[in-house]
C-alpha positions, 0 to 999 in steps of 0.5 A, a space after each residue: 500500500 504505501 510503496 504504491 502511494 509513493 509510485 503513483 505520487 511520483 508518477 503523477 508529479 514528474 508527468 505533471 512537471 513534465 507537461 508544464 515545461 512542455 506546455 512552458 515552450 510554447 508561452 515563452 518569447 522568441 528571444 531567449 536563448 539558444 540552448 534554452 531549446 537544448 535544456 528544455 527537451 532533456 529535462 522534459 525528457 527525464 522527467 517523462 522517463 522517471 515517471 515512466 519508471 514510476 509507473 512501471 515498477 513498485 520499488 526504486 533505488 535511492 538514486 531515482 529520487 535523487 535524479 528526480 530532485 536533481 532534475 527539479 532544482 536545475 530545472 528552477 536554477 536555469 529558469 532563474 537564470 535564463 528566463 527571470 525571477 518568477 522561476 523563485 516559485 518553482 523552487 518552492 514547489 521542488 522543495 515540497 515536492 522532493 519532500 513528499 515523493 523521497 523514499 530515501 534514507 534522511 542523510 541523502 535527503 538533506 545532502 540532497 537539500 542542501 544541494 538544492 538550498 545552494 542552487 536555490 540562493 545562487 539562482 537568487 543572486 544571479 536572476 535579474 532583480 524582480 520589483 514589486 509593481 506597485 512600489 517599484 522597490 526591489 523584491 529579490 530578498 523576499 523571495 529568496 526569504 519565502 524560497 528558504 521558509 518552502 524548504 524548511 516546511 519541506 524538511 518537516 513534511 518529509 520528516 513526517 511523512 518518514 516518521 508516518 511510513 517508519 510506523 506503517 512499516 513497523 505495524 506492518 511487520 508486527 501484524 504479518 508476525 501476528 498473522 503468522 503466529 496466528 496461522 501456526 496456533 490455528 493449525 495446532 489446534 486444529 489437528 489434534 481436535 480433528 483426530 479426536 473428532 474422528 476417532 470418537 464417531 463410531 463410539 456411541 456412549 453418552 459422554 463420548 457423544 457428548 464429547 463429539 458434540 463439544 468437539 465438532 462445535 469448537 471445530 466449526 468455530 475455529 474455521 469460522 474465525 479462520 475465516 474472519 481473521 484470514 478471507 472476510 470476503 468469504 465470509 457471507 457464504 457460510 451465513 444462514 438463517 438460524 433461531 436465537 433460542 439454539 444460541 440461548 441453548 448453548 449460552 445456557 449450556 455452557 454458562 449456568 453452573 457458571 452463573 449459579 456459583 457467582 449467585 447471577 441470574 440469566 434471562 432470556 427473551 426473543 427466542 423466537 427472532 430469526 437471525 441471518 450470519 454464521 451461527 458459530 460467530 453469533 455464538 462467540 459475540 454472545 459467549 464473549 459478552 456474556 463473559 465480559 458482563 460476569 468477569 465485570 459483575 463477579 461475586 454478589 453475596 448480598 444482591 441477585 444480579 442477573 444477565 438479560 438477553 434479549 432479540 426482536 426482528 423489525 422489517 428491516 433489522 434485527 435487533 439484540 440486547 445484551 444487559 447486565 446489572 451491578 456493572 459500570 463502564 466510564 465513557 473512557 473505557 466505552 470509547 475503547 473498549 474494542 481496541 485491540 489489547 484494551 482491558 480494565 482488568 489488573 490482572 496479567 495475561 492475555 486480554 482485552 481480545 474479547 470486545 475486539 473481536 465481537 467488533 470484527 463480527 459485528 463488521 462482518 456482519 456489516 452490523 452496528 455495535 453501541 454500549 451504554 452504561 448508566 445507574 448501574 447497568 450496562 448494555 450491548 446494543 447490536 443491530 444487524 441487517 436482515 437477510 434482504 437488506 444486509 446480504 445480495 447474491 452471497 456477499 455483504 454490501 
């Protein structure tokens, strides 16, 4: 993405200059000089060339973006000199220029700078004296000052912009890492739950089903958010229409014993509200909220705090809630509660993946996802599309 930006910026900028001076043969007067006719084609010419290049290939050398900046400043330094004072405004926009399209090391771009700060003032002291019109006074300081202040605004566009690509390219590396890591876990995973998964099909006792059940649940969940994680685009081909009551089923299932112990109460309404998507990703959001509200609640001995489900269908969405009492969340943790390794828990350990990933699943569903928090409640407010609105021929809008 970004070796692509600085391609097509140069490529766009060297043909734009290119034309410019093409455009610049036909306005100029017929008295100038000879080798004006010389120049002019060569530096038309490298600059058609460069940006040809540009065009072509994704990576360059140092050297291309020093025969570009070269070519920009000698361009402004022979205008200055053979043709007048007006060429002071090219400098300037070479300065800005050089600093936006150079993907090079810092060092060679201040030589490079320096270079052109010296062509910039001895192009100023050679040019004839300009004049402002009105006062007649003349103007050669000012403009060479104004020339000087493009340059350092242009050494700090170029010191941001490589501070900016430094951390795209460092973010770069360490999501590759991540999604490499992540790619190795998976398939860790995977390959023992699929051999226990085969060799418990043909035993047909209670706690072996039992067991091949759990196990063909957190098979289709792990490909499901392989899925998510690796080909989102591909995503809407596994949804389906499905009953919120079998993902009460399953909360209910894995939770109760769980919830009893804390002394919390789960309620259910909206069983009947027909949900489109992949079922084993509506079950992950609804099994990391529901852990987020009991880790957030913990242990009442004095009250009976509860966790409240709940799911209606309009003609357009459908709408879930998910509220749970005895909480709170400040308007700072609700603001990022889905980044990435945010957690307001002191304990160490891996966390602050849960909210992050019910956003992930909520975008693939091409749904909204808000929290409120007030007078001791907090509640997940989701709305997804309906099949009809959300989902044409396969793929997510």
């Amino acid at each position: 993405m970004e070796i692509r930006l600085y391609r097509n910026a140069t490529y766009v900028l060297a043909t734009a200059i290119a034309l410019a001076c093409i455009f610049d043969l036909y306005i100029q007067h017929f008295q100038i000089a000879w080798h004006y006719f010389i120049f002019r084609p060569i530096t038309i010419f490298i600059l058609i060339y460069l940006g040809h290049q540009a065009f072509k290939n994704m990576r360059f050398s140092p050297i291309f973006y020093d025969l570009l900046s070269l070519t920009l400043f000698l361009h402004s330094f022979y205008g200055m000199i053979s043709i007048g004072p007006s060429y002071s405004f090219a400098f300037m926009q070479s300065f800005i220029v050089v600093s936006i399209v150079s993907r090079t090391t810092i060092k060679r771009y201040f030589i490079i700078q320096i270079i052109g700060f010296i062509l910039c003032m001895l192009g100023h002291y050679l040019t004839q004296q300009p004049k402002v019109l009105i006062t007649g006074h003349p103007f050669k300081l000012v403009f060479a000052s104004l020339a000087f202040m493009f340059q350092f605004i242009s050494a700090f566009i170029y010191l941001f912009v490589t501070r900016y690509r430094d951390t795209i390219n460092e973010l770069n590396e360490k999501y590759a890492l991540i999604g490499k890591q992540s790619s190795f876990l998976i398939h860790e995973l995977k390959a023992p739950l699929m051999r226990s998964f085969s060799r418990t099909l043909d035993v047909k006792n209670p706690t072996t089903v039992s067991i091949h059940h759990d196990m063909a649940r957190s098979l289709g969940l792990i490909e499901s958010i392989e899925i998510l994680i690796f080909k989102p685009d591909s995503l809407s081909r596994k949804f389906s229409s499905f009953n919120l009551k079998e993902i009460y089923h399953q909360i209910h299932e894995e939770f109760w014993d769980y919830t009893q112990s804390l002394n919390i109460t789960l309620l259910f309404e909206g069983e009947e509200t027909i949900f489109y998507g992949e079922k084993n990703l509506v079950y992950h959001l609804y099994k990391n909220i529901t852990l987020n509200a009991i880790e957030a609640i913990g242990y009442q001995s004095n009250s009976r705090p509860w966790i409240k489900f709940t799911g209606f269908n309009n003609s357009k969405e459908v709408n879930i809630q998910i509220t749970n009492s005895n909480s709170y969340m400040s308007p700072q943790a609700i603001r990022q509660a889905f980044k990435h390794n945010f957690t307001t828990k002191k304990e160490g350990g891996i966390r602050g993946l849960g909210l992050a990933l019910v956003k992930d699943i909520v975008s693939a569903h091409n749904g909204r996802i808000q929290i409120f928090s007030q007078n001791g409640q907090t509640e997940f407010d989701i709305n997804f599309p309906t099949e009809n609105n959300g989902i044409e021929n396969g793929r997510t809008r």
